[in-house]
C-alpha positions in Angstrom: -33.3 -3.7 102.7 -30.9 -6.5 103.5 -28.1 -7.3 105.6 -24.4 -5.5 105.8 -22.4 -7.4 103.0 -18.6 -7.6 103.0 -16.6 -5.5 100.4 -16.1 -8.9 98.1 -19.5 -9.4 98.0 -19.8 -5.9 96.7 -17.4 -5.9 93.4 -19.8 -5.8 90.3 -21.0 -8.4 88.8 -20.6 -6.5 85.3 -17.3 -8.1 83.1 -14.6 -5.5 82.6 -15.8 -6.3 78.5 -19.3 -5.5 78.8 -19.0 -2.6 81.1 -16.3 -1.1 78.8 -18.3 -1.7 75.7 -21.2 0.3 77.1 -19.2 3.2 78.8 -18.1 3.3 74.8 -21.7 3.6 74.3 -22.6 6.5 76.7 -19.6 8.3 75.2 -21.1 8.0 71.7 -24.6 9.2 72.9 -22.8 12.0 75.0 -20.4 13.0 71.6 -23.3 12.8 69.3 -25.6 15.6 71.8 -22.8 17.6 71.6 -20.7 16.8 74.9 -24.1 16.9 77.3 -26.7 14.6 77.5 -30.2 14.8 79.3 -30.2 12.5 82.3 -33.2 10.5 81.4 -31.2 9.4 78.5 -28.3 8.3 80.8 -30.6 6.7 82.6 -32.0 4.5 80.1 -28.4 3.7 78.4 -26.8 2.8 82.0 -30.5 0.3 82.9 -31.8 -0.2 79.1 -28.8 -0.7 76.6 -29.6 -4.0 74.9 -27.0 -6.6 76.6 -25.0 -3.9 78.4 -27.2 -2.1 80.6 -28.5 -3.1 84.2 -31.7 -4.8 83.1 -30.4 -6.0 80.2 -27.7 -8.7 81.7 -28.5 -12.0 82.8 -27.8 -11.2 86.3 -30.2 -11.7 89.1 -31.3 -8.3 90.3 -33.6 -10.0 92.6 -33.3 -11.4 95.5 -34.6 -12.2 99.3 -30.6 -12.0 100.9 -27.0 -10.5 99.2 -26.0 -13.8 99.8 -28.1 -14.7 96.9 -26.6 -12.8 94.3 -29.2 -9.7 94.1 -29.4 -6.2 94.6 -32.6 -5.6 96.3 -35.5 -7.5 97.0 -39.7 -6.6 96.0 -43.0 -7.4 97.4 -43.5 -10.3 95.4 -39.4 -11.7 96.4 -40.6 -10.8 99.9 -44.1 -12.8 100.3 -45.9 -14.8 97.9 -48.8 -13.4 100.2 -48.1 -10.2 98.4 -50.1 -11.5 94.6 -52.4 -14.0 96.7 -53.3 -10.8 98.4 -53.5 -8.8 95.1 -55.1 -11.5 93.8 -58.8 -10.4 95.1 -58.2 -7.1 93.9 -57.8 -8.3 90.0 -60.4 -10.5 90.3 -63.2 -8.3 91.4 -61.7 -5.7 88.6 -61.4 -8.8 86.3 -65.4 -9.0 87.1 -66.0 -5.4 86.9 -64.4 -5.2 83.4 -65.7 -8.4 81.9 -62.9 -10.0 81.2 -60.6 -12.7 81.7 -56.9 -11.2 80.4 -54.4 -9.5 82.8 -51.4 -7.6 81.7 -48.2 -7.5 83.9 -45.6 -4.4 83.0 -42.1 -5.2 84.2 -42.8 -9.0 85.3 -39.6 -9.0 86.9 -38.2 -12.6 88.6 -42.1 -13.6 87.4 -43.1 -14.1 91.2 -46.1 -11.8 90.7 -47.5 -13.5 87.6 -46.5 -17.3 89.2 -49.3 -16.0 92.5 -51.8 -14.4 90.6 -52.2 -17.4 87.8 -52.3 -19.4 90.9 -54.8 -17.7 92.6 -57.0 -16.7 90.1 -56.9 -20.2 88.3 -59.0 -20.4 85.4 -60.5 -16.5 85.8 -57.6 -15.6 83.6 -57.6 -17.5 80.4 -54.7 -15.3 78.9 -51.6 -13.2 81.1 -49.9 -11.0 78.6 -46.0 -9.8 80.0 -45.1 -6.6 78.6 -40.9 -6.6 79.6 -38.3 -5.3 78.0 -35.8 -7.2 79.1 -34.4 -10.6 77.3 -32.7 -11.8 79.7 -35.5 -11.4 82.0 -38.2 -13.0 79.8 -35.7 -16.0 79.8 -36.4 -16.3 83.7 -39.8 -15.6 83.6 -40.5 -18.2 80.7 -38.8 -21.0 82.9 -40.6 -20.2 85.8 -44.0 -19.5 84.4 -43.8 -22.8 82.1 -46.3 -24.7 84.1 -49.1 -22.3 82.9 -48.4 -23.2 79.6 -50.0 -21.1 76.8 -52.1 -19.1 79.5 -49.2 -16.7 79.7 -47.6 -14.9 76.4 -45.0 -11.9 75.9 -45.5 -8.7 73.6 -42.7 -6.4 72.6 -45.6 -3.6 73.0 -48.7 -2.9 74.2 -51.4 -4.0 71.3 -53.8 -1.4 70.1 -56.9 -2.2 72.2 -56.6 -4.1 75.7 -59.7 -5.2 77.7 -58.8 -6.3 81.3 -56.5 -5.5 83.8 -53.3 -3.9 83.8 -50.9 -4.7 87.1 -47.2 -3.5 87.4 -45.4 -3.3 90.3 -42.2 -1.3 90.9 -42.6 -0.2 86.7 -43.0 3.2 87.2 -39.4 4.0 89.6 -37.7 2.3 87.3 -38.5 4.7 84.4 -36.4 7.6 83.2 -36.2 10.6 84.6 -35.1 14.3 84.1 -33.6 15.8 86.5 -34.3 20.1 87.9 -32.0 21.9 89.7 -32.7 24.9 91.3 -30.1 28.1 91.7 -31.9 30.5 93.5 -33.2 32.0 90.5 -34.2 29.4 87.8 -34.7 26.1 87.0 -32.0 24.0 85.2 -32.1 20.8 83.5 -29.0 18.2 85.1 -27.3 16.2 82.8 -24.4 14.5 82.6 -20.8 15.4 80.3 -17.7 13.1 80.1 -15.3 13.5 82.8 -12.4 10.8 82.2 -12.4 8.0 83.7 -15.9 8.6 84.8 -18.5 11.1 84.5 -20.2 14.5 85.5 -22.9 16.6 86.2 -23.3 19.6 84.5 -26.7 21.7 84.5 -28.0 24.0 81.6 -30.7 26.7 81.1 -34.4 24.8 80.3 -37.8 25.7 79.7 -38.7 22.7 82.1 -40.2 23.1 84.9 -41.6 20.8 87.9 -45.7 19.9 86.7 -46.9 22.0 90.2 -45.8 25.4 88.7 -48.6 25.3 85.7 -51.4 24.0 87.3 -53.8 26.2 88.5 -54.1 24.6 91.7 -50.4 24.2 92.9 -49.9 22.3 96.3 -50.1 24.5 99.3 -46.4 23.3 100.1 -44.6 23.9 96.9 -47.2 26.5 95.0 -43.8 28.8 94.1 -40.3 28.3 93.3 -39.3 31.0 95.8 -40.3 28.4 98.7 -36.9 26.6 97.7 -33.7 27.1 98.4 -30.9 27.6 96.0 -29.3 24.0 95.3 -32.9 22.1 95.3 -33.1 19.2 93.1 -35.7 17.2 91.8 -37.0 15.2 89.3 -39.9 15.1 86.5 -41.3 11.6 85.1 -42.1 12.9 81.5 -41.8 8.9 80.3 -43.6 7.8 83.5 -46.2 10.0 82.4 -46.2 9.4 78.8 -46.8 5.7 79.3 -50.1 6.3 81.4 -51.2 8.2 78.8 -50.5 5.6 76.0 -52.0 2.8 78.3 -55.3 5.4 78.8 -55.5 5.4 75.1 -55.6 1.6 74.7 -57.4 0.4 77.5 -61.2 0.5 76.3 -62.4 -1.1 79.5 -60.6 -2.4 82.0 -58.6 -1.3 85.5 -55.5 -0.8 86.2 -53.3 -1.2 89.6 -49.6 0.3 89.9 -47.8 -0.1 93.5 -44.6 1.3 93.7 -42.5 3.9 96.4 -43.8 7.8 96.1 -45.7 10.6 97.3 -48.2 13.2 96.2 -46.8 16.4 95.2 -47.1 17.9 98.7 -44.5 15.2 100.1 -42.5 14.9 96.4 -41.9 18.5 96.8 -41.3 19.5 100.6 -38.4 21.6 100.9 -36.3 19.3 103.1 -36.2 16.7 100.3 -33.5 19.5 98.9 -31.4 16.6 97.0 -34.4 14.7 95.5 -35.6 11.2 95.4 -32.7 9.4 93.1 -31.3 6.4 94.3 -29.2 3.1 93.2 -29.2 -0.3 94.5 -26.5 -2.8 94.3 -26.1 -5.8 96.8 -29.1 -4.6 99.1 -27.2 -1.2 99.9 -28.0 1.8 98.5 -26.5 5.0 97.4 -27.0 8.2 95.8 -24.6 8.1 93.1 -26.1 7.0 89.6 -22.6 8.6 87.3 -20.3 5.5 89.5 -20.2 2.3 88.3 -22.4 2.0 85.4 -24.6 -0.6 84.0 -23.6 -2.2 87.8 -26.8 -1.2 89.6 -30.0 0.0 89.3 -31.1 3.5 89.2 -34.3 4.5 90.8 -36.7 7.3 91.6 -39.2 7.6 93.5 -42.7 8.3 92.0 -45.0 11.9 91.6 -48.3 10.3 92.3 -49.9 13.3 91.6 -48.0 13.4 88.9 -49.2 10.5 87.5 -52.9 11.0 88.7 -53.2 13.8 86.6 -51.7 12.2 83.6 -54.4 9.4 83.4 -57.3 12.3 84.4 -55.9 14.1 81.4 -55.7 11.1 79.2 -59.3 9.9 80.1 -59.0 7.5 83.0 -60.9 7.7 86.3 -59.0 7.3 89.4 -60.3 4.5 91.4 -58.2 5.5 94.1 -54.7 6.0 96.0 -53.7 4.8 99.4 -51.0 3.0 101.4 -49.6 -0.7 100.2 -50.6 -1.7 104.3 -53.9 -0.3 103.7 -54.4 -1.7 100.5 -53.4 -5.5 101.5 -55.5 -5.4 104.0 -58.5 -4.2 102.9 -57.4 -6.9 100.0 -57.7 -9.4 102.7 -53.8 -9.7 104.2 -54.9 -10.3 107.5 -56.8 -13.0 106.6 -53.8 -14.7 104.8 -51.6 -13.8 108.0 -53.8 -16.0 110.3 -53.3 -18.8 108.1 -49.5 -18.7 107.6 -46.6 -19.9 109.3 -44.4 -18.0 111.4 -41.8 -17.6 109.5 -44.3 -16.5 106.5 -45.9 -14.2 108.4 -42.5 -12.5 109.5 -42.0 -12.1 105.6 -45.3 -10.6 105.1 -45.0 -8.0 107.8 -42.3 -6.1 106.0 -45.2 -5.3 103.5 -47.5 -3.3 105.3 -44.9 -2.2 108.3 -44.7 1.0 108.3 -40.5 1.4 108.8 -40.5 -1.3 105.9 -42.8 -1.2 103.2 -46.2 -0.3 104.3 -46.6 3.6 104.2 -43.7 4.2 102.0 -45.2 2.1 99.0 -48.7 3.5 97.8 -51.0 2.0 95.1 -53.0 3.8 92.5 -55.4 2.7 90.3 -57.3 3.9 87.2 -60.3 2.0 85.0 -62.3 3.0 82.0 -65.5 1.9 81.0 -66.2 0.0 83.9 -67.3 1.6 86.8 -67.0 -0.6 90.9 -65.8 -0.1 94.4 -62.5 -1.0 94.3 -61.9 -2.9 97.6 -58.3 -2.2 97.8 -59.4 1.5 99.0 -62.6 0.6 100.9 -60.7 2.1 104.0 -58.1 4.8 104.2 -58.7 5.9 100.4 -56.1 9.1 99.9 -57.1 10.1 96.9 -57.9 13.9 98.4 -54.2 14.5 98.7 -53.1 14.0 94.8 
């Protein structure tokens, strides 16, 4: 999303110091696997490494325009119609569930969290923010100040949570391993020094994407003789992982995840041959996570199926899957629309258009213990095609 930017406006933002220092890093990490390291473990140095990498700066990753200083811009940035929106969804589950506590993963710029306290008011007596990122938390402190001691970080998730879980854009943003098929077998893609940069190099594994153990394989991607030699892809082990641990502390309670993806018929079609990996740096974006380092932000897009079956597995019901469109409005959007201004409303299209954000980003949602209708799929529900 975004406007064309000039080349200047393009030069990284990353100190020649810093991004040195956690190259050096990479190299160590790359050395110590013995000269090949899995890619979700680049991936989590180059967005992760504590001061160095992407997430981890004091940079503004966020943004509405280039001309701000940001790399891309999310659905909160976009609209604050976006959490008032979302808002009716968490407070019917808040309802549902009993409770009056909301967890945010990833809080980002804090925009969410600053519309949803604002729109639920006094529903949520305490909004815990679950973010790894310092230099985020700083931003999200300052803006989120005005709520006082309503709103409080963890380092980790606590050992029993009652109430409802959002996080949006948490799940692309989580490392991923990387498949690479020759014509005969899968291989795992990682990456090797290649002075002055780096390198992908691919090695035997006993990985393989989720659809070729299940008993019920999509009717699209049921075999890996349906692709042709070169296919890549990815798995989201950690993506996976984490709704599993959140399943095993949630003891009542729903949760909401929006974030760009498909089920596995769509993750898998054989004309996405090169996969889903992507970087963003100054609203542009390219395919090339080994260039420029600790610079941009590294993405992929999300198994929905995937991640269904992950919370299934772990004890969660799904409450259901759909569009973002679909979801805001049956959350209400249009109502919200009619009220705005034009310029707000030109803002809030991009969310449910469907060249913008509207079919591409889909919501899912899980509960346990509680059992309700969740109005965000009282039309359009797509949970049959997980």
């Amino acid at each position: 999303m975004g406007e064309a930017v000039s080349s200047d406006e393009q030069v990284s933002s990353v100190s020649a110091a810093p991004a040195a220092r956690l190259r050096r890093q990479i190299d160590r990490a790359i050395a110590a696997a013995g000269g090949w390291l899995p890619f979700d473990r680049f991936m989590a140095l180059a967005l992760y490494a504590p001061g160095l990498g992407y997430y981890a700066r004091d940079d503004r990753q966020f943004g509405l325009m280039p001309s701000s200083g940001s790399d891309f811009v999310t659905a909160p940035e976009l609209s604050p119609l976006f959490g008032q929106t979302l808002a009716a969804q968490v407070a019917q589950a808040l309802a549902a569930s009993g409770s009056e506590t909301v967890w945010e993963f990833g809080a980002g710029s804090g925009a969410l969290a600053e519309e949803l306290l604002g729109a639920l008011a006094e529903r949520v007596r305490s909004y815990c923010i679950v973010d790894l990122s310092g230099s985020l938390r700083a931003r999200q402190r300052e803006r989120l100040a005005p709520f006082g001691s309503r709103v409080c970080w963890l380092d980790a998730l606590p050992d029993a949570m009652h109430g409802v879980v959002v996080g949006n854009e948490v799940l692309d943003a989580m490392p991923v391993q990387l498949l690479h098929w020759d014509g005969a077998q899968w291989l795992e893609r990682g990456v090797v020094a290649a002075p002055p940069g780096y390198a992908w190099q691919d090695r035997p594994t006993s990985l393989a994407p989720p659809f070729a153990t299940r008993s019920s394989p999509p009717p699209e991607a049921d075999s890996a003789p349906h692709f042709a030699a070169g296919y890549v892809t990815e798995i989201h082990r950690q993506a996976e992982a984490f709704i599993a641990t959140l399943a095993d502390r949630l003891t009542r309670g729903a949760a909401f995840f929006i974030d760009y993806g498909f089920p596995d018929a769509e993750f898998y079609h054989p004309q996405r041959s090169t996969g889903t990996l992507m970087c963003h740096r100054a609203h542009r974006a390219d395919a090339d996570p080994l260039s420029d380092v600790g610079a941009k932000d590294i993405t992929a897009h999300v198994n929905f199926s995937a991640i269904a079956l992950a919370g299934q597995d772990a004890g969660l019901d799904v409450l259901g899957f759909t569009s973002q469109a679909r979801f805001l409005l049956n959350c209400g959007l249009a109502d919200h629309l009619h009220a705005a201004d034009l310029k707000s409303r030109a803002h809030a299209r991009k969310l449910i258009d469907e060249h913008e954000m509207g079919e591409l980003f889909k919501v899912i949602a899980f509960a346990r213990g509680c059992e309700f209708d969740a109005i965000g799929f009282a039309v359009a529900d797509r949970t049959h095609t997980l």
